[in-house]
C-alpha positions as CSV (number, residue, x, y, z in Angstrom):
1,X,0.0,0.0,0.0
2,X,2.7,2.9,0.9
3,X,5.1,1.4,-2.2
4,X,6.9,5.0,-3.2
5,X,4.6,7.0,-1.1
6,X,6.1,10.1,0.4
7,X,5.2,11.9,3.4
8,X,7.5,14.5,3.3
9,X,5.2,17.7,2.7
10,X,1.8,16.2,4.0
11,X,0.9,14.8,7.3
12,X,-0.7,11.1,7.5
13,X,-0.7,8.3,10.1
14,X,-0.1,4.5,9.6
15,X,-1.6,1.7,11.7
16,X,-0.1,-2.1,11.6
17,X,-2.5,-4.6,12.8
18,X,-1.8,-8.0,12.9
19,X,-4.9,-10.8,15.1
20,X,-4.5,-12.5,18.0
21,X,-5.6,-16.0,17.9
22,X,-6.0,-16.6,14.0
23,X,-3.8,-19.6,13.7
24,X,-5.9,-21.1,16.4
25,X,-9.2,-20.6,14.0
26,X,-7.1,-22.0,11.1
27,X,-5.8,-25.0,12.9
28,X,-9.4,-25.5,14.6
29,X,-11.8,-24.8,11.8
30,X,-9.6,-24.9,8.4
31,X,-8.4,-22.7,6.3
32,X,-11.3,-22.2,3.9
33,X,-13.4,-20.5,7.6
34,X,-9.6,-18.5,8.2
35,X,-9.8,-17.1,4.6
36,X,-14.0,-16.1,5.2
37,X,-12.7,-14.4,8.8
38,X,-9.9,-12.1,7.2
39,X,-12.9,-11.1,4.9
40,X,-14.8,-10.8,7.7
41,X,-12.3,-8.2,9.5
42,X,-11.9,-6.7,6.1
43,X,-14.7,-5.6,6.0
44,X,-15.4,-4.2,10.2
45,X,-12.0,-2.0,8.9
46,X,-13.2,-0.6,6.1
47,X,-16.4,-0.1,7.5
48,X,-14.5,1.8,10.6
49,X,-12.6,4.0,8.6
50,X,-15.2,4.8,6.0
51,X,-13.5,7.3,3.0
52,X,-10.7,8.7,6.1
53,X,-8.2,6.2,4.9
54,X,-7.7,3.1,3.0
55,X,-7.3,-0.5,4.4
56,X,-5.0,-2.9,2.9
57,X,-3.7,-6.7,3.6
58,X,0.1,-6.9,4.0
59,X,-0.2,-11.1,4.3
60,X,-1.4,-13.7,6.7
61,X,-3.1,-11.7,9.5
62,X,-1.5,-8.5,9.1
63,X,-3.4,-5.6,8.0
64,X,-2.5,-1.9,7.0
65,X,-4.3,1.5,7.2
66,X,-3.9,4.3,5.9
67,X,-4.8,7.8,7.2
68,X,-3.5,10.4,5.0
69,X,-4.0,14.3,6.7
70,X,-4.9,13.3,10.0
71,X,-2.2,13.6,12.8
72,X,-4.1,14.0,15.8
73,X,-3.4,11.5,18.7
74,X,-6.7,12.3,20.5
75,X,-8.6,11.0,17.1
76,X,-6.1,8.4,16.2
77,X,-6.2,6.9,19.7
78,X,-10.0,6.9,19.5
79,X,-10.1,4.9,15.8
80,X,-7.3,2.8,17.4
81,X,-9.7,2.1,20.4
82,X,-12.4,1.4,17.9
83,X,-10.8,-0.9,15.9
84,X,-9.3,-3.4,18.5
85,X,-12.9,-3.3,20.0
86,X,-14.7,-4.5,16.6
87,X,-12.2,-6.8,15.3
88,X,-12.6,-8.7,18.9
89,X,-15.8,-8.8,18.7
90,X,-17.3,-12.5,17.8
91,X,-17.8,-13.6,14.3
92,X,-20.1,-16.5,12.4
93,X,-18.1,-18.7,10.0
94,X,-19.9,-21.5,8.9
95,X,-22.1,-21.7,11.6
96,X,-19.7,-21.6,14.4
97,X,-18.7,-18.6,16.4
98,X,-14.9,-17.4,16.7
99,X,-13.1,-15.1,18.8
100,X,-9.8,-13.5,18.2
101,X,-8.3,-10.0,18.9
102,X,-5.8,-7.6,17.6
103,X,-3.0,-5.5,18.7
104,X,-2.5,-2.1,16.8
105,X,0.5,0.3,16.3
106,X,0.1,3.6,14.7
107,X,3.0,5.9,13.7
108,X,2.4,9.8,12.5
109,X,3.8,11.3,9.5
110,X,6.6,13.3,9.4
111,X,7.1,13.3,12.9
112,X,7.8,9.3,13.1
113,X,9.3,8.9,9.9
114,X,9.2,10.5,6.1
115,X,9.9,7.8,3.8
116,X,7.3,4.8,3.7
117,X,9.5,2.1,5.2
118,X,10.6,4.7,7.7
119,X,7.2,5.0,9.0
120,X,6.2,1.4,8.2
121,X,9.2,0.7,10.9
122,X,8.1,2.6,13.5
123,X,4.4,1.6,13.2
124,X,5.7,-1.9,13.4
125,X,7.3,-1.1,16.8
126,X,4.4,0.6,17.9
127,X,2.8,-2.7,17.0
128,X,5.3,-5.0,18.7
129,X,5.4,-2.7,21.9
130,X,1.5,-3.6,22.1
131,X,1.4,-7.1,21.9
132,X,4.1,-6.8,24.4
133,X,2.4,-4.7,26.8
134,X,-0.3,-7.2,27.0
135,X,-2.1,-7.6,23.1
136,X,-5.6,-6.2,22.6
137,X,-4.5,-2.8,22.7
138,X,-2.8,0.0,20.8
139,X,0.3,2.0,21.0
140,X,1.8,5.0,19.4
141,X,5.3,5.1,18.2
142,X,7.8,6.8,20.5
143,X,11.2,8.0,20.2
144,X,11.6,5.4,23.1
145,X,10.8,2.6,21.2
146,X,13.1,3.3,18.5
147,X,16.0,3.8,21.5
148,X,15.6,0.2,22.7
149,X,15.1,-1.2,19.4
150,X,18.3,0.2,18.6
151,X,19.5,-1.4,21.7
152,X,18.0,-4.2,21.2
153,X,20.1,-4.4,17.8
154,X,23.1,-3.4,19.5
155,X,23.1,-6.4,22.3
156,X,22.1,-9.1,19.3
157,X,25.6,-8.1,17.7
158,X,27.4,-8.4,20.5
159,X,26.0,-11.7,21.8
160,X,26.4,-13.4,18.1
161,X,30.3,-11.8,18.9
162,X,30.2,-13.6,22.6
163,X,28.2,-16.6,20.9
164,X,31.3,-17.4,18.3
165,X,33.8,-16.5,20.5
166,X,32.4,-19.4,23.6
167,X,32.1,-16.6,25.7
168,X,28.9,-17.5,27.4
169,X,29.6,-19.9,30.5
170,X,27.8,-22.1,32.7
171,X,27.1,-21.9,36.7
172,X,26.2,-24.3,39.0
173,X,23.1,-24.2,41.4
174,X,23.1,-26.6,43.2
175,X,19.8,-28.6,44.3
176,X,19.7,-30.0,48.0
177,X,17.3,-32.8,49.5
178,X,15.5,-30.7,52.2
179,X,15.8,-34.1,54.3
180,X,19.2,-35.9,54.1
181,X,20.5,-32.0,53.5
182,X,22.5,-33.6,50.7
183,X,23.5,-32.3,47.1
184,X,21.2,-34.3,44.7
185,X,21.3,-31.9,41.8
186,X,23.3,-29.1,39.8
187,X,21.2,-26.7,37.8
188,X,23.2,-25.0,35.1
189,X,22.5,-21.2,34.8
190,X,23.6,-19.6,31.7
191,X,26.1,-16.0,32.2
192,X,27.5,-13.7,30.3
193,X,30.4,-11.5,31.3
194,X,30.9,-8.8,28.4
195,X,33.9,-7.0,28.6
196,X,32.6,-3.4,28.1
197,X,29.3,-3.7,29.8
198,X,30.3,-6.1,32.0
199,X,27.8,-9.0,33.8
200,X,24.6,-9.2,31.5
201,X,21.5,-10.8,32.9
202,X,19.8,-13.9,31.2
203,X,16.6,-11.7,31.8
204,X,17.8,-9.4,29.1
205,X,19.9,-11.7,26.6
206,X,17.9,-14.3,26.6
207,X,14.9,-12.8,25.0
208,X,17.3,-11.6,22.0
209,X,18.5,-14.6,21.4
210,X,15.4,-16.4,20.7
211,X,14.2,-13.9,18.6
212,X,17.0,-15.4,16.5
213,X,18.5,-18.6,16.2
214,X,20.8,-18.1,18.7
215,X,18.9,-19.8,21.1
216,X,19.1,-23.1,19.4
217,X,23.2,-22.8,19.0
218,X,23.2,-21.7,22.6
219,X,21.1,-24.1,23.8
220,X,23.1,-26.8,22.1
221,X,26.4,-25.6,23.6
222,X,24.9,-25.5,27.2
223,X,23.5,-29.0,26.7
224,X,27.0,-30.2,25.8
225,X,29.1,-28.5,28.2
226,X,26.9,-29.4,31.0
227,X,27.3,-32.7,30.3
228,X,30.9,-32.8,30.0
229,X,31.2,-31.3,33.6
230,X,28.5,-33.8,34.9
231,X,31.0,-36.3,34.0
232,X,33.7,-35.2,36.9
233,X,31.2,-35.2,39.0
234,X,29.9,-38.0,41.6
235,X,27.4,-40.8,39.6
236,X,24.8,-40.0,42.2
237,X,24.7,-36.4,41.0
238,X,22.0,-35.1,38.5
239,X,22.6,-31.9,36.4
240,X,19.7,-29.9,34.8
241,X,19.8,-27.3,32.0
242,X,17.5,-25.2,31.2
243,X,16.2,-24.7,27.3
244,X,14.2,-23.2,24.9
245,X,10.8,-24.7,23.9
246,X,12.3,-23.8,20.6
């Protein structure tokens, strides 16, 4: 929809939408009753914006609109509002009800970008800050988001750098029988010492990494060093590690 537009000398805002809970009416009712729900939600948009904007399909369950000449947060939030109330409300395919949601992120031309992927970006992190506060809601773009995004980036670079270089390493917890007051069990904890920032917590590399596949090359190199140090130890002691579901 925004292929060569240019925002440069006009204001506009751009909403991403993507559903909550579609795959779960695809793999539960078929595709054929996923297909009629995206016409279905289609149509609530287009009816909710009316000739203010244009609605497109970017693929799967993610949707675009289009507002050109409207900048105004206090409207904007209100559509948002509207929209993530009428796409979750239930709909009739086939006979059978269905229930999803959907998480919105609007961006605001030129303040939040002036190219069309510029803004498409920050719309998308407006999108992804939403589904991370808690989905079913919306969120504006902020000069915040695009801060720890960038952050974000910057700690995925430097892990993939502590990743190659086997400077992630494993501690011990260990696990104690509450009666005999004896060492049954060693947990392995994952840490990582950079050598700028110093100790990083698992609570904030972790997530990075399995936004990538990092997590599956960590998780293999933690399953086998663990179980080359279990091999020092006593037969009677267990070791646990941690992984990914993926």
């Amino acid at each position: 929809m925004l292929a060569a537009f240019r925002v440069s000398q006009r204001s506009c805002a751009l909403m991403m939408l993507d559903l909550d809970r579609f795959k779960q009416v695809n793999d539960t009712m078929g595709h054929p009753a996923g297909d009629e729900l995206l016409k279905q939600v289609a149509r609530r948009l287009t009816s909710i914006v009316g000739n203010h904007g244009e609605v497109g399909r970017l693929g799967g369950d993610e949707f675009q609109v289009l507002l050109p000449d409207l900048d105004d947060r206090g409207t904007l939030g209100e559509l948002a509002n509207r929209i993530v109330q009428s796409v979750s409300q239930p709909y009739q395919i086939n006979g059978r009800r269905a229930i999803i949601g959907t998480s919105v992120g609007v961006a605001v031309a030129p303040y939040d970008g002036v190219e069309a992927d510029e803004l498409t970006r920050s719309a998308d992190m407006a999108l992804y800050s939403a589904k991370e506060t808690r989905g079913g809601t919306f969120c504006f773009f902020t000069s915040e988001l695009r801060d720890a995004a960038s952050k974000t980036a910057m700690l995925g670079d430097r892990l993939r750098d502590a990743v190659d270089k086997g400077e992630l390493m494993l501690a011990y917890q260990p696990l104690v029988d509450p009666v005999s007051n004896e060492v049954k069990c060693f947990e392995a904890l994952l840490r990582w010492h950079d050598s700028e920032e110093g100790d990083i917590s698992p609570a904030q590399f972790i997530p990075v990494a399995e936004n990538d596949d990092l997590i599956v090359r960590i998780g293999e190199a933690a399953l086998k060093q663990a179980c080359i140090d279990a091999l020092a130890w006593p037969e009677t002691i267990r070791v646990a590690v941690n992984v990914s579901a993926i």
